[in-house]
C-alpha positions as CSV (number, residue, x, y, z in Angstrom):
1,X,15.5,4.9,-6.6
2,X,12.2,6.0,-6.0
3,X,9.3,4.2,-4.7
4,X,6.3,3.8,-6.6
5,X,3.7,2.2,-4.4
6,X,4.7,2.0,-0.5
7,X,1.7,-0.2,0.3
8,X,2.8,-2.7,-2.5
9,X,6.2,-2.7,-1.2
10,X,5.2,-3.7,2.5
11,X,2.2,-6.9,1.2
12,X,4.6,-8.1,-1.1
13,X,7.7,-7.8,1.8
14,X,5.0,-9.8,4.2
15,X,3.9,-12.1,1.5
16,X,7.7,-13.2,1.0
17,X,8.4,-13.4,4.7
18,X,5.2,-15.3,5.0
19,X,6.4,-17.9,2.2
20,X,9.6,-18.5,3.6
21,X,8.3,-19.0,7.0
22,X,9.3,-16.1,9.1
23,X,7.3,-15.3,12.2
24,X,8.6,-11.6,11.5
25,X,9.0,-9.1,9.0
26,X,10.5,-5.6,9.2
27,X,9.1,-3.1,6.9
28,X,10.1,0.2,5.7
29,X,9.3,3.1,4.7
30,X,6.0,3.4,6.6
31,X,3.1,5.8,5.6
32,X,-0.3,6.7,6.9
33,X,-2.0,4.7,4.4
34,X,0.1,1.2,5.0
35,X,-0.6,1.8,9.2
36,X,-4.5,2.3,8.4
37,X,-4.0,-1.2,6.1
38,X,-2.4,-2.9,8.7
39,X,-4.7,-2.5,11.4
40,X,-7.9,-3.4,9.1
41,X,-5.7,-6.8,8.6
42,X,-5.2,-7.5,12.6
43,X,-8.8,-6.8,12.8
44,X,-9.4,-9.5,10.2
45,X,-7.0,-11.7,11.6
46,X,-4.6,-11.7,8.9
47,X,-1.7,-10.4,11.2
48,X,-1.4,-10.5,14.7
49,X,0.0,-7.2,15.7
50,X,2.7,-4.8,14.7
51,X,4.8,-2.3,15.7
52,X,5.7,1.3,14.5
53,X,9.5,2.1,15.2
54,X,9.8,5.9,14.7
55,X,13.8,6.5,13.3
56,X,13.5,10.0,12.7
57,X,13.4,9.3,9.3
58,X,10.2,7.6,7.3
59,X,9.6,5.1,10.3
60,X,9.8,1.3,10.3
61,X,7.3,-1.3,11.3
62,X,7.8,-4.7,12.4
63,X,4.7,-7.1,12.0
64,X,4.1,-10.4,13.4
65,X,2.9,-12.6,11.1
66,X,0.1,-15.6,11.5
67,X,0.4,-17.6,8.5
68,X,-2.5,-16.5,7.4
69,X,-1.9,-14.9,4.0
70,X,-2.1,-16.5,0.6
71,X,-1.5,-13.5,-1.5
72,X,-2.1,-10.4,-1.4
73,X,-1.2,-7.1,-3.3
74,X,-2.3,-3.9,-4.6
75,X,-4.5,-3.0,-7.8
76,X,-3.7,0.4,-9.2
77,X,-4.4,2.2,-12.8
78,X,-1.1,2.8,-14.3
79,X,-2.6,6.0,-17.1
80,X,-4.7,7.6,-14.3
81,X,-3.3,10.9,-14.6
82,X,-3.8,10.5,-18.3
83,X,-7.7,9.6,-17.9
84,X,-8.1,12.5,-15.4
85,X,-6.1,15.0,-18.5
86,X,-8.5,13.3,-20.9
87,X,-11.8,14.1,-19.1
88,X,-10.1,17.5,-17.8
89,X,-10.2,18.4,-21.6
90,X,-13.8,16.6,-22.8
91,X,-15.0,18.5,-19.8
92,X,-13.5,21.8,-21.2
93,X,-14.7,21.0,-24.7
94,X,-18.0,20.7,-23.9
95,X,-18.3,24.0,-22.0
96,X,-17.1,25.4,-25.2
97,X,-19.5,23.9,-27.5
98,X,-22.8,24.4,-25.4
99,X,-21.7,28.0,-24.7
């Protein structure tokens, strides 16, 4: 199956760890983008500190958790590549017209 959104994947594994009451959470796979996130939250305080296991394969992190988060997730445009087509073409269009 293919993942859509990694980042999505890892708040909403820490948000359920977090409601159950874990102190721990392992997440995988791991990206750039979701190490970058996770440091901004331990410098907010929302996490205390993780760890990036490297398997050879896409990595794995485990992060402590605070009890700290109420809920948290990402916001994303589900049609962007259709609005980037769609202004790709106006764009064109217009060339056309004023030329």
């Amino acid at each position: 199956m293919v993942r859509i959104s990694v980042l999505n994947d890892t708040l909403k594994a820490m948000y359920n760890a977090e409601k159950r009451g874990k102190r721990q959470v392992l997440v995988r796979p791991v990206s750039k983008v979701v190490i970058k996130f996770l440091q901004v939250m331990q410098k907010h305080g929302y996490i205390n500190e993780f760890e990036y296991i490297d398997d050879h394969r896409s990595g794995k992190i485990v992060v402590e958790l605070n009890g700290r988060i109420n809920k948290c997730g990402v916001i994303r445009s589900l049609h962007m590549s259709m609005h980037l087509r769609s202004r790709h073409i106006l764009c064109i269009s217009f060339v056309i017209r004023s030329a």
